[in-house]
N, C-alpha and C positions, 0 to 999 in steps of 0.2 A: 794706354790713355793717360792723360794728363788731368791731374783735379789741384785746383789754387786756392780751393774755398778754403777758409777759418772759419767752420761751424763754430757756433754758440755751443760751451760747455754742457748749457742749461736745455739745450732742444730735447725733446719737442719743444716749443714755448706755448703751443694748445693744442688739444686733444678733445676728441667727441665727449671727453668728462666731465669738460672744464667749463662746457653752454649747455642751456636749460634750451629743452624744444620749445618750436615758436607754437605751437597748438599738442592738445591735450590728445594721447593716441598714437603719438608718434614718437621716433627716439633718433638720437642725432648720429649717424651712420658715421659721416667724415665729416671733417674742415678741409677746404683747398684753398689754395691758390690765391690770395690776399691782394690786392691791390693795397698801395700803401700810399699817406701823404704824409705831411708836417700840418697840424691845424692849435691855433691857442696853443703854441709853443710844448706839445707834445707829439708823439709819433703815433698815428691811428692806421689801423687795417680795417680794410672793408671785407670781411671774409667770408667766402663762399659756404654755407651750412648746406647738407645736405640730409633730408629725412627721410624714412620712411615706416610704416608701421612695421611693431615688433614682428619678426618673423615664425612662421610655423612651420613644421618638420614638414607637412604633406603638401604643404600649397606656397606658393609666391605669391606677395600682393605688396601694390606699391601706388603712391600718391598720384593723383592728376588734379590741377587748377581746375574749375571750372571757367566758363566766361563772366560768370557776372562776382567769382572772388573765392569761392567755395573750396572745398576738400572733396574730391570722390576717389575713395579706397576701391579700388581695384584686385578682385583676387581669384588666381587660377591655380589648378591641382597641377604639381607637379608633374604628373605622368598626362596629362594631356598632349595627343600627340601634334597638336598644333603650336604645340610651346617652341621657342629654340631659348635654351636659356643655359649660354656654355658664356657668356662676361658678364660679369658681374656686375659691369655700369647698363648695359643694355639688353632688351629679350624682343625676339617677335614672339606676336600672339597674330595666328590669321593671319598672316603677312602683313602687320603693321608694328613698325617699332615703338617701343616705351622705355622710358628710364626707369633704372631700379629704385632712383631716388628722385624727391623736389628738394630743389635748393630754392634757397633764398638768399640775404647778402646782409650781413651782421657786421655792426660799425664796433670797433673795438680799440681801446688807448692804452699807452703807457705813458709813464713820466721818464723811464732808463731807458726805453728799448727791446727792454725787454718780458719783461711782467706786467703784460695785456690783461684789462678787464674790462665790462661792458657800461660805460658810463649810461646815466640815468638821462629821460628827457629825448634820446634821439630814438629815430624810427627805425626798424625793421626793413627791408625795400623788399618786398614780395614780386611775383607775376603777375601782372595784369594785362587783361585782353587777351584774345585769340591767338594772340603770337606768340604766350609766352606760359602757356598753359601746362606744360613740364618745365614750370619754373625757369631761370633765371641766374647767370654761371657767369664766375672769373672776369671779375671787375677789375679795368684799367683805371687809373685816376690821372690827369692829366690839370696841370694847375697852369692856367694864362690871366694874368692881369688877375683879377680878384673873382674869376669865375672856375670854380671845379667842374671841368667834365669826365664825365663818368661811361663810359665804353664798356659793355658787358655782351654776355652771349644768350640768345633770347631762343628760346627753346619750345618747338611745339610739335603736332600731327603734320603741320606744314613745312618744316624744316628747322632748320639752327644756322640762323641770323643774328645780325651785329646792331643790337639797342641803342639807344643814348640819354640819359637824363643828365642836367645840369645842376648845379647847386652852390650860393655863394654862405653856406651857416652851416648846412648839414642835418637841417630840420627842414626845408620846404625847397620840393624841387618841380625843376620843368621839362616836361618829359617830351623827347623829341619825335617818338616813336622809333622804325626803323633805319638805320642812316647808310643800312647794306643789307641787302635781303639775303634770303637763300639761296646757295649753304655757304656761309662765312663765317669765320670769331676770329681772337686772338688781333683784335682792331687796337691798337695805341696810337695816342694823338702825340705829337711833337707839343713841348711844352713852351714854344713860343714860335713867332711869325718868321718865316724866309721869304722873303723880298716881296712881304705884303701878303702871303696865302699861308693858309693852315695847311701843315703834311700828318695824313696818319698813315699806319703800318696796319694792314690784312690782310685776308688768309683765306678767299675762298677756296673750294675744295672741290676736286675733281677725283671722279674715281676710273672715267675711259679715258680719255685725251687729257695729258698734261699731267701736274701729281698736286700734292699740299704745298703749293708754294708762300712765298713772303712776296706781297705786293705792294704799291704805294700810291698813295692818292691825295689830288691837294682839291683846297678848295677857298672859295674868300669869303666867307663866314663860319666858318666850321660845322657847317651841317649839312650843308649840301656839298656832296664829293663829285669828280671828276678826274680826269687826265689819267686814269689806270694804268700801271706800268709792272711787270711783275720783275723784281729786282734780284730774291734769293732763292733758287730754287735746291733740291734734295740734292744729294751726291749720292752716285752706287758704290756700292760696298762700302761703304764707310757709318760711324756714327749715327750720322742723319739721314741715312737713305728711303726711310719713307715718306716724314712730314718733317717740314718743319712750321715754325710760326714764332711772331712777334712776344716778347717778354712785356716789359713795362718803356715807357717814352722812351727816346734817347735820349744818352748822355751828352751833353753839349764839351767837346774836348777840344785843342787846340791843334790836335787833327783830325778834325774833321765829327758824325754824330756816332759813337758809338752805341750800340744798340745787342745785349745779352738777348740771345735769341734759345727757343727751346728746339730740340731735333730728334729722332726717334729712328731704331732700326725696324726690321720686319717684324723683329720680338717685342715691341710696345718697349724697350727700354728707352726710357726719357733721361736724357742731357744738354746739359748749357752751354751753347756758345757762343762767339761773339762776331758782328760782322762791320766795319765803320765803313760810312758814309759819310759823301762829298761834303763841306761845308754849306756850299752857296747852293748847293743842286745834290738834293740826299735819293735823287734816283743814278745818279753814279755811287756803285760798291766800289772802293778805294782796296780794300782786304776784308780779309774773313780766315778765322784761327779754322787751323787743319784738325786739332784736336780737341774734345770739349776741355771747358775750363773748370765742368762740376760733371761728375757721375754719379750717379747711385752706388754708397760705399756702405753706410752707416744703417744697422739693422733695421731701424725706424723709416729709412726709404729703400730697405729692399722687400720688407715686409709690412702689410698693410692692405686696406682694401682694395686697391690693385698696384703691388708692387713693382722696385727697380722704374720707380719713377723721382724725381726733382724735377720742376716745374715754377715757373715763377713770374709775378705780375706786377712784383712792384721793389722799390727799395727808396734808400735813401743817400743822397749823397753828403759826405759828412764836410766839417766845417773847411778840414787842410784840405778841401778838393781832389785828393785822391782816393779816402778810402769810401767807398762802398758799402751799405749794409743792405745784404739781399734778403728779402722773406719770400719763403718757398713753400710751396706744396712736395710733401714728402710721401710717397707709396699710396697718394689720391686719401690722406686719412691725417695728416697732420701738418700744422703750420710750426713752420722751424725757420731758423737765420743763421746767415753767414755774412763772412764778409770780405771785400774782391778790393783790390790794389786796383786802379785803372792805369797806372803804369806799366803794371805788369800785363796785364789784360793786355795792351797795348804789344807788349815787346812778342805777343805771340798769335800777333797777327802776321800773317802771308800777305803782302801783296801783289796784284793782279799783274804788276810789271817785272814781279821777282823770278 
């Protein structure tokens, strides 16, 4: 396999060390997966926190939303034989599933790029309502005309659905509710209009017929979708062959939208790839790289709360319009950056007529 990334010296760049829990009781498990923008002329993540109360040797216990905003601690004896608790992000009880953790979505800057803190003044983005009552996961950020939309995965007893809230400051937002029900995430909006309609990138999930595929949908306001078309699907034996799903927007290139996609084998090993789309019509796949362009190398994403993973929601594109600065979810436990030539990215594309 092939990796093109130029990690940051300095990765991790945050760690469960580095944030204070959002409530008293609880202790910050991992960071994931970052949605990122440019705002007031620094580089900000919106970054996935994930909590749950300190652990005890004989029991598992772990957070749930209430509906009306609350905390209720959850706790069962390990040897319970109704337990199944063999991943670490998930357990049945009874035959219902729970997360080990509640996330939330932590707004975080820097002035370099690289040394992120948590400026004063902005809010938290918790779960709220019924649909989102194990919290709240892996924010896209998507910037058109002077409005941020913000694309998340919305997590409950009812499934794991694609949110949306809007926001032009980063203090007061308007919340759409659901804009793709159950089971979908991994939703990125295109960061500007093709021939008058908004395109995003999803991911609903099938476990009998069909697989994790990459699908696409336009719509002419941005919040109400339609024309479903599913564009990237898994490949066997290879890299990607169980899921794959959408990174952060695409790339606007002069062939065409390229778009760093995530892919995963049977073993949950998580890798970056890339696949371009048509300019005028980005439900024509144009190529797509035979190889990922980032693997899991570096101890910090082979080891971690669940390892041999890289995973990633957002970047930056820099001012020569080539280079790329990616920030990633590292082994589900830490936010780290790299950064990707799109020329290069490009020369290791396959195409569909080659």
């Amino acid at each position: 396999m092939k990796d093109i990334a130029k990690r940051f010296a300095q990765n991790p760049l945050l760690s469960p060390k580095d944030v204070k829990p959002s409530t008293q009781g609880l202790e910050i498990t991992c960071l994931l997966n970052p949605g990122v923008f440019r705002y007031q002329n620094k580089t900000w993540l919106i970054v996935r926190v994930a909590e749950r109360p300190e652990q005890k040797e004989e029991t598992i216990s772990f957070p749930v939303l209430t509906d009306e905003g609350g905390i209720n601690i959850i706790e069962i004896d390990k040897n319970d034989p109704e337990l199944v608790a063999d991943d670490a992000r998930v357990i049945n009880y009874k035959g219902s599933d729970y997360l080990t953790t509640l996330s939330h979505l932590r707004l975080m800057c820097s002035d370099d790029g690289i040394n992120f803190y948590e400026p004063e003044g902005y809010p938290l983005l918790m779960g709220e309502g019924p649909h989102e009552t194990f919290g709240i996961e892996d924010c896209r950020v998507a910037k058109i005309d002077d409005t941020y939309y913000l694309t998340f995965t919305s997590v409950s007893d009812m499934g794991v659905a694609v949110g949306m809230r809007t926001t032009t400051n980063w203090k007061n937002f308007t919340k759409h509710g659901l804009i793709f029900p159950a089971h979908n995430k991994d939703c990125a909006i295109f960061e500007e209009k093709i021939n008058g309609l908004y395109y995003a990138l999803h991911r609903p999930s099938s476990v009998d017929i069909g697989g994790n595929y990459i699908w696409l949908a336009s719509s002419p306001d941005g919040i109400h979708w339609g024309n479903h078309k599913c564009i990237v699907t898994t490949r066997k034996n290879m890299w990607d062959s169980k899921r794959v799903g959408a990174g952060a927007a695409p790339i606007k290139t002069d062939k065409g939208w390229l778009e760093i996609y995530h892919g995963a084998n049977q073993d949950h090993y998580y890798c970056l790839g890339a696949v371009l789309l048509d300019s005028n019509d980005p439900y024509k796949v144009i190529a797509r790289t035979q190889e990922p362009i980032m693997q899991p190398l570096e101890d910090y994403e082979l080891n971690g709360f669940f390892g041999k993973v890289v995973f990633t929601n957002g970047h930056i594109t820099e001012p020569d319009g080539d280079t790329i600065t990616v920030y990633y979810g590292a082994a589900d436990e830490f936010v780290c950056g790299a950064k990707f030539s799109v020329k290069e990215i490009l020369s290791l594309l396959k195409y569909n007529n080659a």
